[in-house]
C-alpha positions as CSV (number, residue, x, y, z in Angstrom):
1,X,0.0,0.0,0.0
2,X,0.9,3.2,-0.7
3,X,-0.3,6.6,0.3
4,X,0.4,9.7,-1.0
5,X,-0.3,13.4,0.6
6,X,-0.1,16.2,-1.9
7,X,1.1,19.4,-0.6
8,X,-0.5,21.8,-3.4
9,X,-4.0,20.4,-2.6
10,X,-5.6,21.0,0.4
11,X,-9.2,20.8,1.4
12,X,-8.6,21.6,5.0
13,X,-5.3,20.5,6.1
14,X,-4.8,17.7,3.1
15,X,-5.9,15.5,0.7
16,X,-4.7,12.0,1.4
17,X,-4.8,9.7,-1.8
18,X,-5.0,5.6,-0.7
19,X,-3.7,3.1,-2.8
20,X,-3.5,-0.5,-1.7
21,X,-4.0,-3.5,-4.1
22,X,-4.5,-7.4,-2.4
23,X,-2.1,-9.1,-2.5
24,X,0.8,-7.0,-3.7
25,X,4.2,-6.9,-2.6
26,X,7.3,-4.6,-3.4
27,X,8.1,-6.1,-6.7
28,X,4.4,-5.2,-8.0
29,X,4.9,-1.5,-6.8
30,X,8.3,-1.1,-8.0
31,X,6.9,-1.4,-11.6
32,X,4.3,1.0,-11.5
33,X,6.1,3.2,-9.7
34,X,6.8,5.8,-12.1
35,X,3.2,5.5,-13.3
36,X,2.1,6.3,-9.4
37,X,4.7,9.1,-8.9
38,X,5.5,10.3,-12.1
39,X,8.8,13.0,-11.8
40,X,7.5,15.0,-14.1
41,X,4.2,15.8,-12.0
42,X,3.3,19.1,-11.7
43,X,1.8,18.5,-8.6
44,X,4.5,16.0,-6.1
45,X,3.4,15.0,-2.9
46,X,4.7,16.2,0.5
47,X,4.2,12.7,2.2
48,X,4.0,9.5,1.3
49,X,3.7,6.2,3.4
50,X,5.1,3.0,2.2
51,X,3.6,-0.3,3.7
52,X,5.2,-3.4,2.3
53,X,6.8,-6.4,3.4
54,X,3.4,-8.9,4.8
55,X,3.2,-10.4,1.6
56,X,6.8,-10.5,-0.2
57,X,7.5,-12.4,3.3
58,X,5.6,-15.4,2.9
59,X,6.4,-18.8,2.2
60,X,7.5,-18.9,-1.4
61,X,4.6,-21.0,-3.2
62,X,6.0,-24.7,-5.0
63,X,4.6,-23.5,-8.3
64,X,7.1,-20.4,-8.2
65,X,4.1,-17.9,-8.3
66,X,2.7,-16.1,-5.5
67,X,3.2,-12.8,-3.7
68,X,6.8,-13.8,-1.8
69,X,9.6,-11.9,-2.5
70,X,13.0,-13.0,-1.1
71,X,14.7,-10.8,1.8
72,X,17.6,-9.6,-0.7
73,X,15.3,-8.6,-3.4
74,X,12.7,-6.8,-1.0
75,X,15.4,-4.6,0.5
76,X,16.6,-3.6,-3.2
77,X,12.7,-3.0,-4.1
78,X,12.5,-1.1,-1.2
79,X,15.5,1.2,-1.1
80,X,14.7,1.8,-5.0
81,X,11.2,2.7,-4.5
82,X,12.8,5.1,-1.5
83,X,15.1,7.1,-3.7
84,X,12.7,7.4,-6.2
85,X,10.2,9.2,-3.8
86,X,12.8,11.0,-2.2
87,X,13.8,12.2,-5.7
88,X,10.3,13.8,-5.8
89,X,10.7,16.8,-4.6
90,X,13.0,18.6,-2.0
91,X,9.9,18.8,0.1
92,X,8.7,15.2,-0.3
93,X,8.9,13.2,2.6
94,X,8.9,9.6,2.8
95,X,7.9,6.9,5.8
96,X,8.3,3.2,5.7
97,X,5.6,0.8,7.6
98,X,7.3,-2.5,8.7
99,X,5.2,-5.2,8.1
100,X,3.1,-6.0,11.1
101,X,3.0,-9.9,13.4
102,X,0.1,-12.1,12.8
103,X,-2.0,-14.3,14.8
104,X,-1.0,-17.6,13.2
105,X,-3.9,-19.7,15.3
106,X,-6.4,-17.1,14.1
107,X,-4.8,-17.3,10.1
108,X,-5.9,-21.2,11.1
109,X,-9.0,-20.7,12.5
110,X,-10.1,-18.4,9.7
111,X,-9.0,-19.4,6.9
112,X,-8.0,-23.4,7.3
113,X,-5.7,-24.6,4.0
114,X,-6.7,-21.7,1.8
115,X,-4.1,-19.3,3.4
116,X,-0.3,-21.3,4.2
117,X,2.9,-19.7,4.2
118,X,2.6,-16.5,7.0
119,X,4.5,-16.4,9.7
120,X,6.2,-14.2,12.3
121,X,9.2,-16.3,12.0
122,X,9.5,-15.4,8.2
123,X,8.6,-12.0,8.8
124,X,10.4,-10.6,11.3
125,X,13.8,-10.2,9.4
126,X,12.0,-8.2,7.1
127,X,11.1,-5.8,9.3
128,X,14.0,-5.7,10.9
129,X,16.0,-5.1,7.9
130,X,13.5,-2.3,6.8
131,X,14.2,-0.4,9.5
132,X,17.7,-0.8,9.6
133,X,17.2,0.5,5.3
134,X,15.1,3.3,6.8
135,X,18.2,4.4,8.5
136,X,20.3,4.0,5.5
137,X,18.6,5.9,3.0
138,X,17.5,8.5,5.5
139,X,13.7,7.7,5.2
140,X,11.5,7.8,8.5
141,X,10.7,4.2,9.6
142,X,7.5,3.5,11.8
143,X,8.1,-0.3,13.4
144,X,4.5,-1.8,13.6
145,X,6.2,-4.5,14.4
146,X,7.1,-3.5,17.7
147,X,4.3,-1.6,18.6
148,X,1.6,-4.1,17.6
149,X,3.0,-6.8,20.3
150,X,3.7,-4.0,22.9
151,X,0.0,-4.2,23.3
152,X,-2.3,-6.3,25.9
153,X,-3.7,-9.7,24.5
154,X,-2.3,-8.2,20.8
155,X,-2.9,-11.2,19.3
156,X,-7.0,-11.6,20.1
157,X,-7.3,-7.8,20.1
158,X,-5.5,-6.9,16.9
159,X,-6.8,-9.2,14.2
160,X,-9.9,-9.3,12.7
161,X,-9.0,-13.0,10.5
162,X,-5.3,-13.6,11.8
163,X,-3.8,-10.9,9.4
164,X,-6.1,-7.5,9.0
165,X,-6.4,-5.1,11.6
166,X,-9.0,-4.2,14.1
167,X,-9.8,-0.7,14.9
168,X,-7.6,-0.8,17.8
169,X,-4.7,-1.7,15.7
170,X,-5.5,0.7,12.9
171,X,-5.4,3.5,15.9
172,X,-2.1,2.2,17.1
173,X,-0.5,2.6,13.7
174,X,-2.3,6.3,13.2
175,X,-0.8,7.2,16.7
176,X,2.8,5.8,15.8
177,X,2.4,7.4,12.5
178,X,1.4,10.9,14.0
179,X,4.0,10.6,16.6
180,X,6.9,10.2,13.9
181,X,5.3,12.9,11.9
182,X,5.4,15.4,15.1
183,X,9.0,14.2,15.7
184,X,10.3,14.5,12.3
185,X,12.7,17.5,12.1
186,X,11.1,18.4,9.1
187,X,11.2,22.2,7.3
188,X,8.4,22.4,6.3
189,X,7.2,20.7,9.5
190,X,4.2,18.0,8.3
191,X,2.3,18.3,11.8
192,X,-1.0,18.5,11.4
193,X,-1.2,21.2,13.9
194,X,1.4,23.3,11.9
195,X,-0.4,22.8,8.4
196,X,-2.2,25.9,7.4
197,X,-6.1,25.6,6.8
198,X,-7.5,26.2,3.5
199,X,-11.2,26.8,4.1
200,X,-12.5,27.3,8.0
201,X,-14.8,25.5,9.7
202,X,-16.8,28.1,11.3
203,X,-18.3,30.8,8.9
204,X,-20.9,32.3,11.3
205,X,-23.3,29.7,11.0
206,X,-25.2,28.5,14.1
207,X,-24.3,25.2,15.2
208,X,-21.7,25.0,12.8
209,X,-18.6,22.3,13.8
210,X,-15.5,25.2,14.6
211,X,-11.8,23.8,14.0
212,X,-11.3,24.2,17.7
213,X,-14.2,21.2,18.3
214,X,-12.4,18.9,15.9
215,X,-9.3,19.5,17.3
216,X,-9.6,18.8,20.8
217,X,-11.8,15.9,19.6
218,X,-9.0,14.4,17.7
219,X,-6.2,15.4,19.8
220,X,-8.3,13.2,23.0
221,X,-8.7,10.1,20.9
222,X,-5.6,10.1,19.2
223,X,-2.7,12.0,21.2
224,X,-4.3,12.0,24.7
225,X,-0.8,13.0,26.1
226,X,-0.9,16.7,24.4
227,X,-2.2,19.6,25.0
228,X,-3.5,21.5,22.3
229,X,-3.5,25.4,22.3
230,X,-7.5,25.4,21.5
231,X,-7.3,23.7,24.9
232,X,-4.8,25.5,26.3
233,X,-6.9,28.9,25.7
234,X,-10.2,27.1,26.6
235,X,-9.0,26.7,30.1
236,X,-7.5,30.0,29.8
237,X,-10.7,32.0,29.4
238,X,-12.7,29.7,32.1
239,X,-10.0,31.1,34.7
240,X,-10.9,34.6,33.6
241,X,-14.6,34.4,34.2
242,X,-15.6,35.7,36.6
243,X,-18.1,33.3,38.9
244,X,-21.9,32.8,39.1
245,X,-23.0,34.5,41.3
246,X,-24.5,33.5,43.9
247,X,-28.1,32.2,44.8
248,X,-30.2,33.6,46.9
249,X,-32.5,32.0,49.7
């Protein structure tokens, strides 16, 4: 999957392109990568997110088909689909996704014979070896990996079949991904809080949603540990009030 966040066009902080295919793997996207992320674009993107590496590490299939890709050959893919992207634009940013554990009892459960050949075993040295590339090339690296299994009972709370996610795994990759996007000492910084708003919310119409809601909305859900300065001047003005006054018997 690959997901692509143009900096030119932007219907309130961005527009955020998806493209994920089933059953795909590195050497799939490195041939249509040009087509994807043409150089010659008028328009190049200011982020995208790279998520490879589940597929291109399974078990290769005996009739020499199927999605696996060996270790070797995924790294090359990889570090050539990096530089492309890199190669962009001087303000196009790149992040790599390691591929994410499984619940190999569930992949059982689920899907019986029909799906063979996943395993953490198999894919942990690609993730490892993405991130270590992610250092290389100078690419920011997000280890799902890690973060996935640092959760409680991760493997019935993460899975919906053995392989996809939950919601609660989907919100633990958008919180690792927002986190490295707020730590990335990037100029132009790529913080959501720091992108400049197109269109407001709130053009005087009653009961209209105002920027401020959704932002203190999303910041409790997704970064409960900061403090936003909506917040921050909420609070503010609630100190300056002056008090009710008080009722009368």
């Amino acid at each position: 999957m690959v997901v692509g966040v143009p900096h030119s066009l932007t219907s309130t902080l961005a527009d955020i392109i998806v493209r994920g295919y089933a059953g795909w793997n590195s050497r799939f996207a490195l041939k249509v990568l040009d087509q994807v992320f043409p150089k010659d674009a008028v328009i190049q993107p200011s982020l995208v997110i790279v998520y490879f590496g589940g597929n291109d590490s399974m078990d290769p299939h005996p009739s020499g088909f199927g999605p696996h890709v060996p270790l070797s050959e995924f790294i090359d893919n990889m570090r050539q689909i990096g530089e492309h992207l890199l190669g962009l634009s001087d303000k196009t940013r790149v992040i790599f996704l390691t591929p994410p554990p499984m619940n190999e009892k569930q992949i059982q459960i689920v899907f019986g014979g029909m799906v063979k050949g996943r395993s953490n075993e198999r894919c942990r040295p690609y993730a490892e070896a993405l991130l270590n590339l992610c250092r290389e090339i100078n690419v920011k690296g997000v280890d799902i990996w890690t973060a996935i299994q640092q959760q409680d009972d991760w493997l019935n709370s993460c899975f919906t079949d053995g392989i996809h996610f939950t919601a609660k795994a989907s919100e633990i990759v958008l919180k690792e991904i927002l986190k490295a996007v707020r730590e990335a000492d990037w100029k132009p910084s790529l913080y959501w809080k720091s992108l400049p708003v197109e269109f407001p919310f709130d053009f005087g119409v009653p009961n209209s949603i105002t920027l401020c809601d959704l932002e203190l909305n999303r910041n409790m859900r997704y970064e409960p540990d900061t403090v936003s300065l909506c917040e921050q001047e909420l609070t503010r003005n609630e100190q300056l009030e002056s008090p009710p006054p008080t009722a009368r018997l």
